[in-house]
C-alpha positions in Angstrom: 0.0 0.0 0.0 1.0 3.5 -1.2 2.3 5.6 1.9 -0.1 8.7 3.2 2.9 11.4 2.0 1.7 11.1 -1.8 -1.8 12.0 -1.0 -3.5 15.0 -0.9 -5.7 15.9 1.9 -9.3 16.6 1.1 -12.3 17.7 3.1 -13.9 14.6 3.9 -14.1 12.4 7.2 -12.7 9.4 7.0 -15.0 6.2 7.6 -14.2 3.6 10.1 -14.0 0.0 8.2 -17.2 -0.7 10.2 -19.2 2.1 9.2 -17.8 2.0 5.6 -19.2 -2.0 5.4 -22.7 -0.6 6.1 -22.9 2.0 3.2 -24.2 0.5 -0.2 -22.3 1.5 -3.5 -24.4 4.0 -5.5 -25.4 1.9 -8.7 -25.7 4.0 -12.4 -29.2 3.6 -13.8 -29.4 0.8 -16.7 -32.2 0.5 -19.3 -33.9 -2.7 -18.6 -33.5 -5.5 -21.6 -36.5 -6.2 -23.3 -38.7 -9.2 -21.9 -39.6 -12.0 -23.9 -43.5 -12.6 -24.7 -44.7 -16.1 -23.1 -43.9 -18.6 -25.0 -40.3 -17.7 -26.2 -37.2 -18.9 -25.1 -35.3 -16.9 -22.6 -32.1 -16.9 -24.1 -30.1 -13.7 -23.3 -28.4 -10.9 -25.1 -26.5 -11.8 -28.2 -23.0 -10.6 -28.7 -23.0 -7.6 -30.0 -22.3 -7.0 -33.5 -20.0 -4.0 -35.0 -22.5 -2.8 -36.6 -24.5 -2.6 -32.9 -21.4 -0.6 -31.5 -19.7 2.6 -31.9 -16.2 3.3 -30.1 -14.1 6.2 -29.3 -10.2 5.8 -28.4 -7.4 8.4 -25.9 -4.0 8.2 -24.6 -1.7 9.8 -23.1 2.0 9.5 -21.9 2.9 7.1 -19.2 6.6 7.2 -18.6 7.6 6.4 -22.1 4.6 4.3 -23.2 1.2 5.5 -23.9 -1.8 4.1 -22.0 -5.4 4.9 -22.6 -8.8 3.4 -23.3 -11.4 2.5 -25.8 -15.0 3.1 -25.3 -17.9 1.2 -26.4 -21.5 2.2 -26.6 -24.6 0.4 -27.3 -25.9 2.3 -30.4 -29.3 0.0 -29.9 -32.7 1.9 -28.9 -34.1 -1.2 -27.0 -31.8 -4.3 -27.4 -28.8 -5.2 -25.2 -25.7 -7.4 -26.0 -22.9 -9.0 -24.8 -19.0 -8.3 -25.4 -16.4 -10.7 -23.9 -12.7 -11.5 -23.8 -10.2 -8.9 -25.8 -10.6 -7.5 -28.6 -7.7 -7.0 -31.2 -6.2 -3.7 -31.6 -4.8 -2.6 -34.9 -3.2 0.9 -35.4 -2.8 2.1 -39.0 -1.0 5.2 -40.3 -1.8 7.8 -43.1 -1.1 5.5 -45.8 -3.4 2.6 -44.2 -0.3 1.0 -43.4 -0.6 -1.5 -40.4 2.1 -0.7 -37.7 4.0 -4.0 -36.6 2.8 -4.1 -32.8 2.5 -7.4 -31.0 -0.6 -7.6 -28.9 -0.2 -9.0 -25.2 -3.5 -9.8 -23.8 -2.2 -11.3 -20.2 -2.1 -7.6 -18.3 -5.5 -6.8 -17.0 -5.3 -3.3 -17.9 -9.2 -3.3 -17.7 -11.2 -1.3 -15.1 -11.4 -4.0 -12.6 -9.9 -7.2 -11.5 -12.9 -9.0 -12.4 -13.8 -7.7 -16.0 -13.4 -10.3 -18.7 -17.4 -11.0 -18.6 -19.3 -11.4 -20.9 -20.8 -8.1 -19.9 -23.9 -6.7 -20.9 -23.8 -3.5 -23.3 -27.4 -1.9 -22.1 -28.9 0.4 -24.7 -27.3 3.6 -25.0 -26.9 4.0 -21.6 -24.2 2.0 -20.4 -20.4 2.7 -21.6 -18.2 -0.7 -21.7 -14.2 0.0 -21.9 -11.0 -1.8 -22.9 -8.0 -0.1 -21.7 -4.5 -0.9 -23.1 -0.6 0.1 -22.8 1.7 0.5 -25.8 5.3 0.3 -25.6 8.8 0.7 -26.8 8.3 1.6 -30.9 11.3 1.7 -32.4 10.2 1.9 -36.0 10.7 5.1 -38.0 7.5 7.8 -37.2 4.3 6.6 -38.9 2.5 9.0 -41.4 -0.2 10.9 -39.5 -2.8 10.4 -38.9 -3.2 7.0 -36.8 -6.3 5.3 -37.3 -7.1 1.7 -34.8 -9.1 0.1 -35.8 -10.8 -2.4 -33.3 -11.6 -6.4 -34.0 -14.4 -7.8 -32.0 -13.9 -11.2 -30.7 -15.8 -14.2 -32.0 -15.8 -12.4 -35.9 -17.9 -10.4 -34.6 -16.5 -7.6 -36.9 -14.6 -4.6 -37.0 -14.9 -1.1 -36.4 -13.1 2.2 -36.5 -12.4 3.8 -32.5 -13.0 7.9 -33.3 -10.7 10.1 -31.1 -6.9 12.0 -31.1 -4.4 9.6 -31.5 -1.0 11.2 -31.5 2.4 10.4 -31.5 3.9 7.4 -30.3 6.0 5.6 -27.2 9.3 6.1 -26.5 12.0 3.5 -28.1 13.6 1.5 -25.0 14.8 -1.4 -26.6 15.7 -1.2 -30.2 15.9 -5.2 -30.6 12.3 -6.3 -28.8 9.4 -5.7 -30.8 6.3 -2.9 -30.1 4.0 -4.4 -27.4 0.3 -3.3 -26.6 -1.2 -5.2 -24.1 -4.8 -5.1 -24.3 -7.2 -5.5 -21.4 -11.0 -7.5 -20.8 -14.0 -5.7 -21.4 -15.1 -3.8 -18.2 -18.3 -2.2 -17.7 -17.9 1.1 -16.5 -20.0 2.8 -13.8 -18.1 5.7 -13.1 -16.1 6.8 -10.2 -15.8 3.3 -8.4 -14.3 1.7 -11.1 -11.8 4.1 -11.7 -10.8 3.5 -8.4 -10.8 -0.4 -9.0 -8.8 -0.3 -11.6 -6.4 1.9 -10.3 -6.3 -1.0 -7.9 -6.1 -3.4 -10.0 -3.1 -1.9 -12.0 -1.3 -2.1 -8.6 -1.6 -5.5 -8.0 -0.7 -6.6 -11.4 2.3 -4.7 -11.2 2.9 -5.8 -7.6 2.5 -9.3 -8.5 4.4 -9.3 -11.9 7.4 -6.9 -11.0 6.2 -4.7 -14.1 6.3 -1.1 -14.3 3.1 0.7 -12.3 2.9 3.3 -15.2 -1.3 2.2 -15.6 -1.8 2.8 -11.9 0.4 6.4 -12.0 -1.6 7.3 -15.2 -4.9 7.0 -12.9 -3.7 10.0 -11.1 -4.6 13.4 -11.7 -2.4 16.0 -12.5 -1.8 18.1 -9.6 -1.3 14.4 -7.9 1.6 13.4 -10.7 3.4 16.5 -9.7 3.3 16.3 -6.1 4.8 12.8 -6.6 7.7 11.5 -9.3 7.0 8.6 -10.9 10.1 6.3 -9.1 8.7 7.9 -6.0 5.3 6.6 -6.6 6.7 2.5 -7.0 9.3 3.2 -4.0 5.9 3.4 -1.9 4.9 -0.2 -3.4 7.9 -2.2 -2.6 6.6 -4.0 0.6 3.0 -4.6 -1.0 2.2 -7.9 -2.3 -1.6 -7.4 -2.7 -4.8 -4.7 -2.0 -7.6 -6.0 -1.0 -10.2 -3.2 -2.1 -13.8 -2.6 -1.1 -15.8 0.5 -2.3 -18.1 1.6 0.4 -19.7 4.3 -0.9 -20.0 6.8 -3.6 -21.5 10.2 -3.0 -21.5 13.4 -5.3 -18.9 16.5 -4.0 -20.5 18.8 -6.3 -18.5 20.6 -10.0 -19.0 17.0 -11.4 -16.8 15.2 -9.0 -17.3 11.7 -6.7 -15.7 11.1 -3.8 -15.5 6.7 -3.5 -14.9 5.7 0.3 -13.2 2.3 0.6 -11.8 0.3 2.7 -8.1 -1.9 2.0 -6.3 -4.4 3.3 -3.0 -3.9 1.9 -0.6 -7.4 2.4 2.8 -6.6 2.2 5.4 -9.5 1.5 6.3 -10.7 4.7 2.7 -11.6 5.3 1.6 -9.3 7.9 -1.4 -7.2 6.8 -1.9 -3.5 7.2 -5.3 -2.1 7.2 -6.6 1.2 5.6 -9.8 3.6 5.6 -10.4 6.6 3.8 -11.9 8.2 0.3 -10.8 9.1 -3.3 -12.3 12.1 -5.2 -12.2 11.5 -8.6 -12.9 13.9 -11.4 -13.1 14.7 -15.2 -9.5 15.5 -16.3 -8.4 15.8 -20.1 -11.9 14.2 -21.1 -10.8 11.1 -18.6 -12.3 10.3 -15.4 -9.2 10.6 -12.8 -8.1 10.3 -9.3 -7.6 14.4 -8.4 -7.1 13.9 -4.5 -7.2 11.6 -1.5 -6.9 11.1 1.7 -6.5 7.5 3.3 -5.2 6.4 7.0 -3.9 3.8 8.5 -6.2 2.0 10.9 -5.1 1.3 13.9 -8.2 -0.2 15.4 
């Protein structure tokens, strides 16, 4: 577990691991699926189709790579449907040009631990993502602009992410090939899962050895400088695994959540430190981020 000296302090009480058990996660409105007439088979949403789908892609820099998302949305009026699994993600240049990245689908770069689903798209209302990390490109600078172009699994066809996608990652290694490692479909209700994947970045880093650069890139700006990047990991280097559990999610006002929780952090030795507190999290470069936070140890 991260120590207290890269938070900022906010406004908010901090909730015993009690109290914070007996406060129910605020769940995002979902269009209900259309019943079936007697008679017919109850057989669930189909996968979704391409065509069903429309998607929107963003990065930014993450010490030398570029991490980011894609965002799915149920174009569907009254029909839900299913996505599952990774997708494969293609990036093309000016002259439709594939670039030669290898995809790595074993990082759970998704919102949270237990994305993978299949998950249900609800109509229009409901946003699914697939986040992703791409590294080390050592190839000479593609002809703007970059296009990626996104393959559902199952042939469930293809379709073209809209968004700014500039520039590319840093060159580390001349002699290992470009990686992207692609994440599960997550649903994404907001706030809470920001915070879960933030999580969830930290204990795939913790448990690999890998870079935290996903879990840094979950962190607001005024948070990023009030903390390098090397001194964010040094406050990981006893932590094995985080245990997370949202409490609660209430509004702050200006558009931003603040997510109470509750953490067990396990450090490698096997003793077990235990943690209360709350994340405010806010819309930063058209991303939903963590902006401030304030979490304690408890003692109790």
């Amino acid at each position: 577990m991260h120590r207290p000296t890269l938070l900022v302090v906010l406004a908010f009480a901090v909730i015993s691991c009690l109290a914070c058990m007996a406060i129910p996660v605020h769940a995002a409105a979902r269009a209900p699926v259309v019943l079936p007439v007697a008679g017919e088979q109850t057989a669930g949403p189909l996968p979704c189709d391409a065509t069903d789908l429309s998607a929107d892609a963003q990065w930014q820099g993450a010490t030398g790579s570029l991490a980011g998302g894609v965002r799915f949305i149920n174009r569907s009026a009254t029909t839900a449907c299913t996505l599952a699994g990774h997708p494969e993600i293609q990036l093309r240049d000016g002259q439709n040009v594939i670039l030669p990245i290898i995809q790595d689908n074993t990082a759970p770069t998704a919102l949270s631990e237990d994305a993978g689903g299949p998950v249900v798209l609800h109509p229009e209302q409901q946003v699914v993502s697939v986040f992703f990390q791409w590294r080390n490109y050592c190839q000479s600078k593609p002809a703007p602009p970059l296009t990626m172009l996104i393959l559902l699994p199952g042939r469930q066809g293809r379709l073209v992410a809209s968004g700014p996608l500039d520039g590319v990652p840093r060159c580390d290694a001349p002699t290992v090939p470009s990686v992207m490692s692609v994440g599960l479909f997550a649903v994404r209700d907001g706030a809470a899962d920001v915070v879960r994947g933030y999580y969830g970045a930290i204990n795939y880093a913790a448990s690999n050895r890998r870079n935290y650069a996903i879990a840094y890139a979950a962190l607001g700006s005024r948070m990023q400088h009030g903390q390098s990047y090397d001194d964010f990991v040094a406050g990981f280097t006893t932590t094995a695994h985080d245990d997370l559990h949202v409490c609660a999610v209430t509004s702050a006002g200006d558009g931003r959540a603040v997510v109470t929780v509750s953490l067990n952090a396990r450090q490698r030795d096997g003793s077990v430190r235990r943690f209360t507190g709350a994340y405010t999290v806010a819309s930063e470069s058209g991303r939903l981020r963590i902006i401030a936070a304030k979490i304690t140890v408890d003692t109790a």
